[in-house]
C-alpha positions in Angstrom: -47.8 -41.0 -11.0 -46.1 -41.9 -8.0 -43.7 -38.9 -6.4 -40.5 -39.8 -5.2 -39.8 -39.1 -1.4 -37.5 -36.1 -0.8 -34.3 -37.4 1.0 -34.3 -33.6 2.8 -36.2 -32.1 6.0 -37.7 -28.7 5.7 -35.0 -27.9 7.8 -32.4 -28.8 5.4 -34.0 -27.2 2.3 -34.0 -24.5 4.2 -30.5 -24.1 4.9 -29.8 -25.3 0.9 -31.6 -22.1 -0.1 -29.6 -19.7 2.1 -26.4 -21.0 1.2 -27.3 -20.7 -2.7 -28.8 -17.0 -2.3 -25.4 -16.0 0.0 -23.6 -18.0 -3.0 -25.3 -15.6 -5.1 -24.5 -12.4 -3.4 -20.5 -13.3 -2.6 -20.2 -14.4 -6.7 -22.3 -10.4 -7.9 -19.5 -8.7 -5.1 -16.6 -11.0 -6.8 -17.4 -9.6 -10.3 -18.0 -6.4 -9.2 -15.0 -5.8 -7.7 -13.1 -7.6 -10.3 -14.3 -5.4 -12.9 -12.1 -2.6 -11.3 -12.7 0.7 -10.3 -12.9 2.6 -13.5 -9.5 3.0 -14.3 -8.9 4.1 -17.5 -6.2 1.7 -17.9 -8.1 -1.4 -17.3 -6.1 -2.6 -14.4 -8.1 -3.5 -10.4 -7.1 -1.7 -8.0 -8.3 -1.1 -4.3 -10.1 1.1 -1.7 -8.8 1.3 1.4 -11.8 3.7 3.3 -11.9 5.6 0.1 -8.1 6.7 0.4 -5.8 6.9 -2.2 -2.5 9.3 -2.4 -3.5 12.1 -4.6 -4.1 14.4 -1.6 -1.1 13.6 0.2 1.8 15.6 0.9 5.0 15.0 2.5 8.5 16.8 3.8 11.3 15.4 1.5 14.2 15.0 4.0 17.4 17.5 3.5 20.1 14.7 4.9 22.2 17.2 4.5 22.1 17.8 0.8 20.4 21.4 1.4 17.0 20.4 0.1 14.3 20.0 2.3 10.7 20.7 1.0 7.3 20.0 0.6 6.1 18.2 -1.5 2.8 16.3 -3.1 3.1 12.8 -3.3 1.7 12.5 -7.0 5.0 14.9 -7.9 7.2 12.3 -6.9 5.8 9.0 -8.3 7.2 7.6 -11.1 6.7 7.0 -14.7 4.6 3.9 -14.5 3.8 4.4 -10.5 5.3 3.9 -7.0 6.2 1.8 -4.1 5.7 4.0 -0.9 7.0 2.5 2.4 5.3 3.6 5.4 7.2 2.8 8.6 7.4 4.3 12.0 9.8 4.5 14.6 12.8 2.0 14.8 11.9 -0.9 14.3 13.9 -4.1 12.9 11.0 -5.1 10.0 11.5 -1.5 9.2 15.2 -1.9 8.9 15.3 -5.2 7.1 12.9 -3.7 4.1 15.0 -0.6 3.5 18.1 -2.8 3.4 16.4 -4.9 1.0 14.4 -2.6 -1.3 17.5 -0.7 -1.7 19.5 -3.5 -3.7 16.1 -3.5 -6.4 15.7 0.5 -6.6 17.9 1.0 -9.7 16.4 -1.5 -11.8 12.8 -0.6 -11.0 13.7 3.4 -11.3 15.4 2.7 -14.5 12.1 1.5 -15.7 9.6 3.9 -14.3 8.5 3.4 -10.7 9.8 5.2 -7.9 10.4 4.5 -4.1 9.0 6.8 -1.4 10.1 5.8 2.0 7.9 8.0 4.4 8.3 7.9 8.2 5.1 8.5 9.8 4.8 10.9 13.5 3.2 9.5 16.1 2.4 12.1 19.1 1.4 9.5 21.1 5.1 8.2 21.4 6.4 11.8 21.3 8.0 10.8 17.7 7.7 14.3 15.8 8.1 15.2 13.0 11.7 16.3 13.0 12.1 13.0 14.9 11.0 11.4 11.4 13.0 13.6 9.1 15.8 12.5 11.5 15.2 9.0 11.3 15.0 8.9 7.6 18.2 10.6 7.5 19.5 7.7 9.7 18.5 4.9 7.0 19.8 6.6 4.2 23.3 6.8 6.1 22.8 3.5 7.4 21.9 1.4 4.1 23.0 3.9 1.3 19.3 4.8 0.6 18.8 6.9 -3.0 15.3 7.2 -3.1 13.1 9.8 -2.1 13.0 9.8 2.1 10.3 12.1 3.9 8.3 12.5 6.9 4.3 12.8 6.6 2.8 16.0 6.3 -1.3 15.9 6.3 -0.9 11.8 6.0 -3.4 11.6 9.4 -6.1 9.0 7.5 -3.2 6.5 6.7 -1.9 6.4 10.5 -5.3 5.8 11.6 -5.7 2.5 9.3 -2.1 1.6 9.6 -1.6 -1.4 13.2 1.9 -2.5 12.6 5.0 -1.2 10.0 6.4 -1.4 7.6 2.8 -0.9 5.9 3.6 -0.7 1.4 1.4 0.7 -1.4 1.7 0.1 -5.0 0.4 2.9 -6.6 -0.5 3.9 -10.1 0.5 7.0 -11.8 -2.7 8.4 -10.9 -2.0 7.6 -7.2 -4.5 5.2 -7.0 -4.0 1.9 -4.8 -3.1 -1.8 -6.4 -1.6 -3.5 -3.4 -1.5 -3.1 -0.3 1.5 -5.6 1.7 1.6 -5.0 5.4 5.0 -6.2 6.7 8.1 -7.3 4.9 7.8 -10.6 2.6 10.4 -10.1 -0.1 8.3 -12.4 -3.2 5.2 -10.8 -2.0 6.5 -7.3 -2.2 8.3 -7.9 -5.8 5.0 -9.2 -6.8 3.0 -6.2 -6.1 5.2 -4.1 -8.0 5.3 -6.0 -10.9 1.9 -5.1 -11.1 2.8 -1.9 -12.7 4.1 -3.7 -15.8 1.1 -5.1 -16.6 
């Protein structure tokens, strides 16, 4: 029986086995990390160098209202979870999310998630903490802010990962991470929240 020629080089067979076995390997990490990360409710979520918020804490802003504290960041999310809004020092994509995000706070409060708007120090740029509490103060005066505004307290691991601002997490009730959305994109933003409905 006559064999019929291979239209291939060695070469070429060659590279058609890599790309199946690196085929392989990106389909096993797809499942894997579609299969979530053990939450009990079923729902993916993400890693970001193995932070999430359960260990954070921040300092609630007084703005004059007489109540300035310290508080853990799984205290203040909501029912169902939380948006938190990282932002720095002025800046005008920091500006144009508050001023959006504060027109969609009372329906999303009213059913269960809560906004925390935290304004991270940077020592670097001599923007201190008080400089933060100040600055949040600013917003809410500013845009008519009613969520919860704060400075960072031990947040160091999230400035290190964070390059530009505003930087948002979705996150559960347990504080874990579904979404991540650096800068402001209005559908984008509403799309991660939804999230928590599901």
């Amino acid at each position: 029986m006559r064999l019929k020629k291979s239209y291939f080089t060695n070469e070429e067979k060659l590279v058609l086995f890599y790309s199946g076995v690196i085929l392989a390997i990106v389909s096993i990490a797809l499942c894997v990390f579609l299969s979530g990360c053990g939450n009990s409710d079923h729902r993916d979520c993400i890693t970001i160098d193995g932070l999430d918020f359960n260990d954070c804490s921040v300092h609630v802003a007084d703005c004059g209202t007489g109540v300035s504290e310290y508080r853990a960041v799984a205290d203040l999310i909501g029912e169902l979870g939380a948006l938190v809004i990282l932002t720095g020092g002025p800046c005008p994509y920091c500006k144009k999310e508050i001023e959006r995000v504060v027109s969609w706070y009372e329906y999303y409060h009213s059913r269960g998630i809560e906004f925390i708007h935290v304004v991270l120090s940077d020592p670097e740029q001599n923007f201190s903490k008080e400089s933060c509490l100040d600055y949040a103060c600013e917003l809410r005066r500013s845009y008519g802010v009613t969520f919860i505004s704060a400075a960072d307290d031990n947040m160091v691991e999230f400035r290190d990962i964070i390059s530009a601002v505003p930087d948002n997490f979705v996150i559960d009730k347990n504080g874990r991470i579904l979404a991540r959305i650096t800068g402001f994109n209005e559908s984008t933003l509403r799309s991660a929240i939804e999230l928590l409905f599901k």
